[in-house]
C-alpha positions in Angstrom: 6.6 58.3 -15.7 3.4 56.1 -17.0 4.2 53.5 -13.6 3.7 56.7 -11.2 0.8 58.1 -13.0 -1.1 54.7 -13.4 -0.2 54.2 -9.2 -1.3 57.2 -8.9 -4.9 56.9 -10.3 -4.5 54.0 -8.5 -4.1 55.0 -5.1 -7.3 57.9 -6.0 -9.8 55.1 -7.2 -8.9 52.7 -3.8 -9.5 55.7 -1.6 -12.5 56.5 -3.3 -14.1 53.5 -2.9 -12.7 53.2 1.2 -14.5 56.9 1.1 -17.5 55.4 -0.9 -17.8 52.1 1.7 -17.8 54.7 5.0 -20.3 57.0 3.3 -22.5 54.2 2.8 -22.4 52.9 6.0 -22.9 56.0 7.4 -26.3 56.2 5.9 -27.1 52.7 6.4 -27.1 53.3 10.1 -30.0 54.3 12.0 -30.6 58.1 12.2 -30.0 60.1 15.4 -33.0 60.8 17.0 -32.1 64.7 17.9 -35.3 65.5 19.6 -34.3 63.0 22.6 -30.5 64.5 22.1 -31.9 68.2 23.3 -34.1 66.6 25.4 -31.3 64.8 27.8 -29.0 67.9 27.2 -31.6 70.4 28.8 -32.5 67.7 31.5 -29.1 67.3 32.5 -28.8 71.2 32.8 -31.8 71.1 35.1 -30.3 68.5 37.3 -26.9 70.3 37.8 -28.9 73.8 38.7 -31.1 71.4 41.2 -28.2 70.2 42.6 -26.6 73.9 43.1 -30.7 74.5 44.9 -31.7 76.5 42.1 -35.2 75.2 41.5 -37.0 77.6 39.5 -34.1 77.5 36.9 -33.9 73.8 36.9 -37.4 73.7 36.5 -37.2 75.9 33.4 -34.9 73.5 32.0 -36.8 70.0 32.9 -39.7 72.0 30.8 -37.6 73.3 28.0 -36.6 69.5 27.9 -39.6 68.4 28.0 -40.6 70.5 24.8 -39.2 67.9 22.7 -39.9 64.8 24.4 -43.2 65.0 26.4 -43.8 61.0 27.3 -40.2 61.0 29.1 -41.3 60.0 33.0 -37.6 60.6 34.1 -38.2 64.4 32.8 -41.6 64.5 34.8 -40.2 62.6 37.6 -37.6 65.7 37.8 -39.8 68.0 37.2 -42.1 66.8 40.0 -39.0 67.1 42.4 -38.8 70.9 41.3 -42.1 71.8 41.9 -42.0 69.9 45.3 -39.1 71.9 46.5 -40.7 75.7 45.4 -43.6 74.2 47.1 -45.9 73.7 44.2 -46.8 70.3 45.6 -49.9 69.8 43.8 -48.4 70.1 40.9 -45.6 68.1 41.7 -47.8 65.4 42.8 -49.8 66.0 39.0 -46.5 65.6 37.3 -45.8 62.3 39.2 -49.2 60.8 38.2 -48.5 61.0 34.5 -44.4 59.8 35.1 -46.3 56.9 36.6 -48.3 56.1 33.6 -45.9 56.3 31.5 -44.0 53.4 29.5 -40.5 53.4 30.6 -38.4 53.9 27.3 -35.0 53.3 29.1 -33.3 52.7 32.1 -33.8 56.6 33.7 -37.5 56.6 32.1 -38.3 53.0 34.1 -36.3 55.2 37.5 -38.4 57.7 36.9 -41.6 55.9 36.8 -40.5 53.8 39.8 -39.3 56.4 42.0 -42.9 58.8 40.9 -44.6 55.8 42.1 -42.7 55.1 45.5 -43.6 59.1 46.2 -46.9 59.3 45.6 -47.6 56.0 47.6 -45.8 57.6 50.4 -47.1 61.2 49.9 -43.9 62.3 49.8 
């Protein structure tokens, strides 16, 4: 009885330690940067009602994302697009000003800083 209680306790301690090894490495690793997380979810949402023509709401939502990540140029870039098609184009052309100033943080921020700077050369 002794053998199974002593393989027992030993069984507990090595999964506590496999437990204690993930936890740590959990928290070793960088934190999630949530802010950009809502920001993307709520861009993305935008872009599927512009695709289905439904500007004013995907404008709503290129804002709301906006809200918690201002300095995104692909977020402007969109937002840009909405105005342009509800035929705000002076704002449109305002949003694509500051996309264009803008450092590029990752491959759809440097798109939307390239393709804000291709319209407003063309006056698109």
């Amino acid at each position: 009885m002794a053998s199974q209680v002593e393989k027992s306790m030993f069984d507990i301690s090595e999964s506590a330690e496999i437990f204690k090894a993930d936890t740590d490495a959990r928290y070793d690793s960088p934190p999630i940067d949530l802010r950009a997380f809502r920001a993307q979810e709520h861009l993305s949402h935008g872009l599927a009602l512009h695709i289905q023509g439904k500007f004013r709401e995907a404008l709503d939502e290129y804002r709301r994302g906006l809200e918690f990540s201002s300095n995104d140029a692909y977020g402007r870039y969109l937002t840009g697009l909405a105005l342009k098609a509800i035929g705000r184009d002076q704002e449109a052309f305002g949003e694509w000003a500051l996309a264009k100033t803008l450092r590029a943080q990752d491959e759809d921020c440097a798109w939307g800083v390239a393709m804000a700077k291709k319209l407003l050369d063309s006056n698109f």
